[in-house]
PyMOL commands that place a pseudoatom at each C-alpha (Angstrom):
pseudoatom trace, name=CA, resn=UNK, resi=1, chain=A, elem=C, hetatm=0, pos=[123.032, -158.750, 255.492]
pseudoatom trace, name=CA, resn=UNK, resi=2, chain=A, elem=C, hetatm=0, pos=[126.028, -158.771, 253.006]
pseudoatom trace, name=CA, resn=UNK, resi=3, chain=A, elem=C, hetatm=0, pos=[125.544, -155.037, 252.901]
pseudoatom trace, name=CA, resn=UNK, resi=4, chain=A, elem=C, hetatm=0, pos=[127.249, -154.674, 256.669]
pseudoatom trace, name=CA, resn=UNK, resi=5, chain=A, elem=C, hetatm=0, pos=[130.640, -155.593, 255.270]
pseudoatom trace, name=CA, resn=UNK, resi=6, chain=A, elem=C, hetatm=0, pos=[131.028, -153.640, 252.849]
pseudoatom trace, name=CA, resn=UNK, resi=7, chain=A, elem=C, hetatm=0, pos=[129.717, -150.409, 254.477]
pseudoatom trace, name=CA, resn=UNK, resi=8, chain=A, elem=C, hetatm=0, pos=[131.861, -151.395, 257.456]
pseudoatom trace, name=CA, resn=UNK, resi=9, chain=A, elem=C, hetatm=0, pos=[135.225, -151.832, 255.438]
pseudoatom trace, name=CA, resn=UNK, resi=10, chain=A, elem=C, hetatm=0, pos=[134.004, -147.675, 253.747]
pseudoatom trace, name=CA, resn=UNK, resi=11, chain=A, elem=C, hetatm=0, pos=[134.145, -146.598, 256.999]
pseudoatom trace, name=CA, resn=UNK, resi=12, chain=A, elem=C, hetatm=0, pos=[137.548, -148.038, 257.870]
pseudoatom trace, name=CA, resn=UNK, resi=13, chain=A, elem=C, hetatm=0, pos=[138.923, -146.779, 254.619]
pseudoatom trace, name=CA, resn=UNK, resi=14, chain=A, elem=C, hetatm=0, pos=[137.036, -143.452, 255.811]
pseudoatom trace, name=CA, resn=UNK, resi=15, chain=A, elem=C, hetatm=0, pos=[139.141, -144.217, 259.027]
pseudoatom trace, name=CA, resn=UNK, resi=16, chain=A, elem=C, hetatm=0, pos=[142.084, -144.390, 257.811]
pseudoatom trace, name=CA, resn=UNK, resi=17, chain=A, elem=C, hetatm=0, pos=[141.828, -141.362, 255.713]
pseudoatom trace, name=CA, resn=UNK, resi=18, chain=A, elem=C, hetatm=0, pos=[141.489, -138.932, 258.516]
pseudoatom trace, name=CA, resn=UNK, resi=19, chain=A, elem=C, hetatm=0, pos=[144.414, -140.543, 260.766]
pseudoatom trace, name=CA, resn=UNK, resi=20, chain=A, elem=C, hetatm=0, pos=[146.285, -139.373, 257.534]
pseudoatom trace, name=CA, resn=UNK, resi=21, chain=A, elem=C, hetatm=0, pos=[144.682, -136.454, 256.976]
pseudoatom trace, name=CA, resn=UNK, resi=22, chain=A, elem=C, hetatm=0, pos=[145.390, -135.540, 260.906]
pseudoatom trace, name=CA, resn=UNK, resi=23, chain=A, elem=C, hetatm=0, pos=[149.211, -136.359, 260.669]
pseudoatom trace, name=CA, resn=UNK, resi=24, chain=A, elem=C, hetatm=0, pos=[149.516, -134.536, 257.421]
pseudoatom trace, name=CA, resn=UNK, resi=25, chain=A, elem=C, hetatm=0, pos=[147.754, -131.272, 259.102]
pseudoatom trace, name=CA, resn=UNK, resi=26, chain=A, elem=C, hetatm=0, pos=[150.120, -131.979, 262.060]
pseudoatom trace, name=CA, resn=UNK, resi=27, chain=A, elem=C, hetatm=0, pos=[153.252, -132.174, 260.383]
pseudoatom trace, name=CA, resn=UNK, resi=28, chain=A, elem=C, hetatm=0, pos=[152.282, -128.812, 258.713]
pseudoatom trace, name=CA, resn=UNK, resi=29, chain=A, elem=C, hetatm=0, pos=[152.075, -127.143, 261.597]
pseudoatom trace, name=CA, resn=UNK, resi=30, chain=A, elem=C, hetatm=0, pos=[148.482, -127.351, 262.957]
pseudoatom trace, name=CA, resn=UNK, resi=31, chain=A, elem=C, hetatm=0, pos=[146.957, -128.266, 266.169]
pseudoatom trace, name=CA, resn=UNK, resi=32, chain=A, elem=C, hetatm=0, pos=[144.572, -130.578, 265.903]
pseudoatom trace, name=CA, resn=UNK, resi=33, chain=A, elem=C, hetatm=0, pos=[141.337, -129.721, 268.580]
pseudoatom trace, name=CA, resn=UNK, resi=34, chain=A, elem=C, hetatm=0, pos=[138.669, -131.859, 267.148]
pseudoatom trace, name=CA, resn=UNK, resi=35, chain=A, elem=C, hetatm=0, pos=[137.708, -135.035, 265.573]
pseudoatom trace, name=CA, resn=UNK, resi=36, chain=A, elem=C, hetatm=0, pos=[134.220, -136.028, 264.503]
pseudoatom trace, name=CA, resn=UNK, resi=37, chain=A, elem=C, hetatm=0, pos=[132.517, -132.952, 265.834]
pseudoatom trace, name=CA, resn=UNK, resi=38, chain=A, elem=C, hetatm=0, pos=[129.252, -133.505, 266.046]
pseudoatom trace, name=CA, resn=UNK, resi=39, chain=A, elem=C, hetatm=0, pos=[125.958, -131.275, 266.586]
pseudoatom trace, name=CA, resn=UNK, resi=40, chain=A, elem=C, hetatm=0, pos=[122.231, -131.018, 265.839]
pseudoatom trace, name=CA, resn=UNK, resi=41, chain=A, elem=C, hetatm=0, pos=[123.583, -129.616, 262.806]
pseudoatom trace, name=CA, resn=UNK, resi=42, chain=A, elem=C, hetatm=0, pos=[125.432, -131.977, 261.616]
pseudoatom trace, name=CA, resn=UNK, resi=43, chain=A, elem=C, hetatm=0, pos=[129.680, -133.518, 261.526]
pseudoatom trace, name=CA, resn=UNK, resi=44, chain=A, elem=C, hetatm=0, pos=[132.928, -131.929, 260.731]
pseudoatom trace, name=CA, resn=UNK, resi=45, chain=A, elem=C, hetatm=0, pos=[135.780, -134.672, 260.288]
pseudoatom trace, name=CA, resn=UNK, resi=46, chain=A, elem=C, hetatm=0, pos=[138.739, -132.167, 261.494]
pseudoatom trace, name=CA, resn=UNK, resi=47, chain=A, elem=C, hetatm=0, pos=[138.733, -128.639, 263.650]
pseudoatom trace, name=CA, resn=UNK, resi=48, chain=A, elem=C, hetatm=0, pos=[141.688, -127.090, 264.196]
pseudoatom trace, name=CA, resn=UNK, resi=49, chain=A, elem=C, hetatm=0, pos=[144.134, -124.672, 265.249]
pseudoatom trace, name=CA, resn=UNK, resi=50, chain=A, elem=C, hetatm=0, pos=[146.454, -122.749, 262.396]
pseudoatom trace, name=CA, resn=UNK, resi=51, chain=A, elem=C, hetatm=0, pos=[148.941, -120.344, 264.120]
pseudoatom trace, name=CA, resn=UNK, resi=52, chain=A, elem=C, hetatm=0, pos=[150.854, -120.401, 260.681]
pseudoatom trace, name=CA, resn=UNK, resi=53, chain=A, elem=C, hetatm=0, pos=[148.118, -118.244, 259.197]
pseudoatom trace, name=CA, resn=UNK, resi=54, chain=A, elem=C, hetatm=0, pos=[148.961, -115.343, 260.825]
pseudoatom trace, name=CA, resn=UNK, resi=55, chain=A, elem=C, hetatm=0, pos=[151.873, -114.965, 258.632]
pseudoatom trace, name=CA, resn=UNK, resi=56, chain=A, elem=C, hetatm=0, pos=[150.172, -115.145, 255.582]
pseudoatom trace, name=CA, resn=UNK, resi=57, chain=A, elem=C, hetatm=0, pos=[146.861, -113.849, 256.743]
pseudoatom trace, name=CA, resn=UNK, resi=58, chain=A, elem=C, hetatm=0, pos=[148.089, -111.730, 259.500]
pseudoatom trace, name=CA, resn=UNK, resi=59, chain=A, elem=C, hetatm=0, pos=[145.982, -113.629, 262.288]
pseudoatom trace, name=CA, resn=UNK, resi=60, chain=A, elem=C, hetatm=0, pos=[145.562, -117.407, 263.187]
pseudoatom trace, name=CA, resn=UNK, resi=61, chain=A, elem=C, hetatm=0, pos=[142.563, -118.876, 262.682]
pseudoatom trace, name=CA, resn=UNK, resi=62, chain=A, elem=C, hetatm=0, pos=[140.252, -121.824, 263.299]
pseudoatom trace, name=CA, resn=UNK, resi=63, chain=A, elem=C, hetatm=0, pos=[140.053, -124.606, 260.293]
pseudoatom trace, name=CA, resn=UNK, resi=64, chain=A, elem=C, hetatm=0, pos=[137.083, -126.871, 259.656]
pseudoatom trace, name=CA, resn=UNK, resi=65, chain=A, elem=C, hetatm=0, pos=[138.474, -129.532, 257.756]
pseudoatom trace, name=CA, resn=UNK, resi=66, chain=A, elem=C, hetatm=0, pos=[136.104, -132.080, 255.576]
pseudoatom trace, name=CA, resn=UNK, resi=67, chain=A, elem=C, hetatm=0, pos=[138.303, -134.823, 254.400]
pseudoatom trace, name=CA, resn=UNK, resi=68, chain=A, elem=C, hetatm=0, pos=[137.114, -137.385, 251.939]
pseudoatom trace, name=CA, resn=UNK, resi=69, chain=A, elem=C, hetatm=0, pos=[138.622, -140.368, 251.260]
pseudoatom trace, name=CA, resn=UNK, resi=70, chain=A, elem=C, hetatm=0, pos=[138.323, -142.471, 248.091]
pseudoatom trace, name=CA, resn=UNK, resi=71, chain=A, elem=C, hetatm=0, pos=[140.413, -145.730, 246.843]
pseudoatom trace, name=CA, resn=UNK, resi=72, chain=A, elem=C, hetatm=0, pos=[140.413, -144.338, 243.187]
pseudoatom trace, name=CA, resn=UNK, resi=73, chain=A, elem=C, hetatm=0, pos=[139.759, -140.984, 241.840]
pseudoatom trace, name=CA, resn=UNK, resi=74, chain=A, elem=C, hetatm=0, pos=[139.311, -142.643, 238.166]
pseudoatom trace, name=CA, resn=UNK, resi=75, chain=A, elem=C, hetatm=0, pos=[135.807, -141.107, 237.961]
pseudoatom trace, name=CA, resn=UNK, resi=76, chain=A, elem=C, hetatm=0, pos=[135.953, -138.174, 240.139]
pseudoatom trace, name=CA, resn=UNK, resi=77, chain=A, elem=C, hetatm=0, pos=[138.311, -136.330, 242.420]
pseudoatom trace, name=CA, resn=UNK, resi=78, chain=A, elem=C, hetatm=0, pos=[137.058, -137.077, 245.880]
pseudoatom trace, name=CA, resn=UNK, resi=79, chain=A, elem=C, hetatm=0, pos=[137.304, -133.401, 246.641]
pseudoatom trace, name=CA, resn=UNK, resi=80, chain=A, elem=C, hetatm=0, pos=[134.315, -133.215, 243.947]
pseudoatom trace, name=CA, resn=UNK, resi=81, chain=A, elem=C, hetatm=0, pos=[131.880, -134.636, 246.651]
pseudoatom trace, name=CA, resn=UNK, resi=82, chain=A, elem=C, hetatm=0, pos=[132.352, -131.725, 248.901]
pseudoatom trace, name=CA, resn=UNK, resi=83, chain=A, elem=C, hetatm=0, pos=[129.013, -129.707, 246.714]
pseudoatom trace, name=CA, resn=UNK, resi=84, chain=A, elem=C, hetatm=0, pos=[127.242, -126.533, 247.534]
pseudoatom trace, name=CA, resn=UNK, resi=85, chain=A, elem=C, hetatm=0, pos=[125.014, -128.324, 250.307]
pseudoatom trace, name=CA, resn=UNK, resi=86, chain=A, elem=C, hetatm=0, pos=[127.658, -130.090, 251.853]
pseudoatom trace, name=CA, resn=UNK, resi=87, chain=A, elem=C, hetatm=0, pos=[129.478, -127.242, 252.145]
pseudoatom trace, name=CA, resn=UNK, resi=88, chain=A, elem=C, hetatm=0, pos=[126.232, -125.407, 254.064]
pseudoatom trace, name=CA, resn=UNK, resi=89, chain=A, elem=C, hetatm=0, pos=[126.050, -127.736, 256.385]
pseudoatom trace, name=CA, resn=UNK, resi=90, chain=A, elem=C, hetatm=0, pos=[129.826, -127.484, 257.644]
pseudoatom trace, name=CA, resn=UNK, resi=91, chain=A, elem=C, hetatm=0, pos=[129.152, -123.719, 257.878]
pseudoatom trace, name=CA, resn=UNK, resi=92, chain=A, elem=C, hetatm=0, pos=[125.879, -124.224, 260.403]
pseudoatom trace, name=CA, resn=UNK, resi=93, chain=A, elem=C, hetatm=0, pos=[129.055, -126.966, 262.093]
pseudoatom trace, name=CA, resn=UNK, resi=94, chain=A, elem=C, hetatm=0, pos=[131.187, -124.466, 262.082]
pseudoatom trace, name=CA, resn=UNK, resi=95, chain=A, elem=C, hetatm=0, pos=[129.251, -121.715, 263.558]
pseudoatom trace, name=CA, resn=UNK, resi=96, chain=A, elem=C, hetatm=0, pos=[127.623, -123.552, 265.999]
pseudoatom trace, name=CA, resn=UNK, resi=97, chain=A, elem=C, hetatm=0, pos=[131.072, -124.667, 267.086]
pseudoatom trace, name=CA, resn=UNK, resi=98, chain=A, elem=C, hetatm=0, pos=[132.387, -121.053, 267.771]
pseudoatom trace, name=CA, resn=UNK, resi=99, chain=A, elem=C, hetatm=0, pos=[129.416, -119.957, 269.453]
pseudoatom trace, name=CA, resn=UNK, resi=100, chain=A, elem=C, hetatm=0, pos=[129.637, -122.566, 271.839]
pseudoatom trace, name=CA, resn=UNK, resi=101, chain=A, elem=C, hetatm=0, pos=[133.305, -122.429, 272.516]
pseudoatom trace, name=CA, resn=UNK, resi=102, chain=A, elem=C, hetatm=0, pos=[132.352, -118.126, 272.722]
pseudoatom trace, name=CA, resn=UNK, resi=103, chain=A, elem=C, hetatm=0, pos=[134.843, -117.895, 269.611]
pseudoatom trace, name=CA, resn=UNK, resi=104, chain=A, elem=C, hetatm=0, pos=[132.625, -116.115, 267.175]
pseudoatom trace, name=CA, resn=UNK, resi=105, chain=A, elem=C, hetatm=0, pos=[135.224, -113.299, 266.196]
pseudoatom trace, name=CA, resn=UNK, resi=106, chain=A, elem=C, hetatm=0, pos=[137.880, -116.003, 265.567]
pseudoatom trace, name=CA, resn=UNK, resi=107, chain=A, elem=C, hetatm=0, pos=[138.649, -116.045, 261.459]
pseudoatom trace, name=CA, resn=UNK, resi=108, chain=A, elem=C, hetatm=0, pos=[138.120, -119.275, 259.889]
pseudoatom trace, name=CA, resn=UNK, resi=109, chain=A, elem=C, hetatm=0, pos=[138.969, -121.094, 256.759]
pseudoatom trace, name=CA, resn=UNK, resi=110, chain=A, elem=C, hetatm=0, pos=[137.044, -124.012, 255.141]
pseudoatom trace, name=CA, resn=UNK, resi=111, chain=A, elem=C, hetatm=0, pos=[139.606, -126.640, 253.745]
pseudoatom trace, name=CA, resn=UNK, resi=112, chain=A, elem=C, hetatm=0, pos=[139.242, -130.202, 252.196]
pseudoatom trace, name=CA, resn=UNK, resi=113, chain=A, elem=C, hetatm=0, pos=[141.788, -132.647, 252.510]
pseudoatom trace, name=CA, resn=UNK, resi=114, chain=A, elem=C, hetatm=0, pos=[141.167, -135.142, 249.404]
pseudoatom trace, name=CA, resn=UNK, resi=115, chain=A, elem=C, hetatm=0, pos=[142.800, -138.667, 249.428]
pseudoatom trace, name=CA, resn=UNK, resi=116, chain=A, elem=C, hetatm=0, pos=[143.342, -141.140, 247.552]
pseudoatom trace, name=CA, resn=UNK, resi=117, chain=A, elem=C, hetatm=0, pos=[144.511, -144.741, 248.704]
pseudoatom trace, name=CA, resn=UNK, resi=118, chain=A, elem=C, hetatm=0, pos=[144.889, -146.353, 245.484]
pseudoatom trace, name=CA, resn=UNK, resi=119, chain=A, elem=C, hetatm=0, pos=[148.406, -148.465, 244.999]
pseudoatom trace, name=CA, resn=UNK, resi=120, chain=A, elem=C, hetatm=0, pos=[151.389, -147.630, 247.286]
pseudoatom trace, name=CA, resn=UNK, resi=121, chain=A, elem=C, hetatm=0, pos=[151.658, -144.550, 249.368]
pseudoatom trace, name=CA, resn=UNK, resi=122, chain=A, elem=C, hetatm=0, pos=[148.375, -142.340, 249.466]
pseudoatom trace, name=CA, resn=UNK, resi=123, chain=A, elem=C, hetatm=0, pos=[148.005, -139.308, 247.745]
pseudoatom trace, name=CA, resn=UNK, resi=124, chain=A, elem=C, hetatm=0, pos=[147.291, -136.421, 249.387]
pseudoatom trace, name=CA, resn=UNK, resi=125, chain=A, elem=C, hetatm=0, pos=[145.724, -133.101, 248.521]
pseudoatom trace, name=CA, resn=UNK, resi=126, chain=A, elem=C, hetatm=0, pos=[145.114, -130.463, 250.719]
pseudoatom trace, name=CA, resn=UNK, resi=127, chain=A, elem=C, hetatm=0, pos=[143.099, -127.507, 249.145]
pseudoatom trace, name=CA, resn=UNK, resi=128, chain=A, elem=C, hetatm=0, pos=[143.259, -124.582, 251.873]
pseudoatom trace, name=CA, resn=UNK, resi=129, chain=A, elem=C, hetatm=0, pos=[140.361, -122.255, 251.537]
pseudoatom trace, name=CA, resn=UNK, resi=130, chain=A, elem=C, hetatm=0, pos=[138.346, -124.523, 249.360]
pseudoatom trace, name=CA, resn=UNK, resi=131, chain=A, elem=C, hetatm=0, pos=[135.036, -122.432, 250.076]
pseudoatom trace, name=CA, resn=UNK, resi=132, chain=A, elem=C, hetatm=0, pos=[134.044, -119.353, 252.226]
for i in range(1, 132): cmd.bond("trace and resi %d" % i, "trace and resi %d" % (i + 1))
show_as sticks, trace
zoom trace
């Protein structure tokens, strides 16, 4: 019983993390077109739309965003918990995603958006391209 507390104030912090990590995308330039995508394989925390890419990339492309949210990274960056199998299992997300939504040809780009609450204003780190 005093386990519901604290797992439900995780997933506020959890929350809260990808409001910021949604306004942060926003404000640099993306369109956001999911949140909490689900399927039988799995979650993705952000999809969306980066028309910006095209002038570094020289097309736009689809993001699949995994944002993790921590209150310290004293130990670990929170980016760290993003591992090899985590990372599968967005891919099976993200191409399940596209092939319902008949976008298969559509380039894509893995990012994770690591934050950290800690005192004052969070930080934010956004590391574009994290995996392919």
């Amino acid at each position: 019983m005093a386990i519901w507390p604290f797992r439900k104030r995780n997933r506020s912090l959890g929350e809260g993390g990808e409001d910021i990590a949604c306004r942060y995308l926003k404000y640099h330039g993306l369109k956001i077109l999911a949140r909490n995508y689900r399927c039988p394989h799995g979650e993705i925390d952000i999809i969306a739309f980066d028309e910006d890419s095209a002038s570094h990339f020289g097309t736009n492309c689809i993001v699949f965003a995994e944002v993790k949210t921590r209150r310290s990274d004293t130990y670990a960056s929170p980016a760290s918990a993003v591992d090899e199998d985590k990372q599968r299992r967005i891919k099976k997300v993200a191409g399940y995603y596209l092939t319902h939504r008949q976008a298969g040809d559509m380039p894509v780009r893995y990012d994770i958006i690591s934050i950290v609450m800690g005192e004052g204003q969070p930080r934010v780190q956004h590391i574009a391209g994290a995996f392919s």
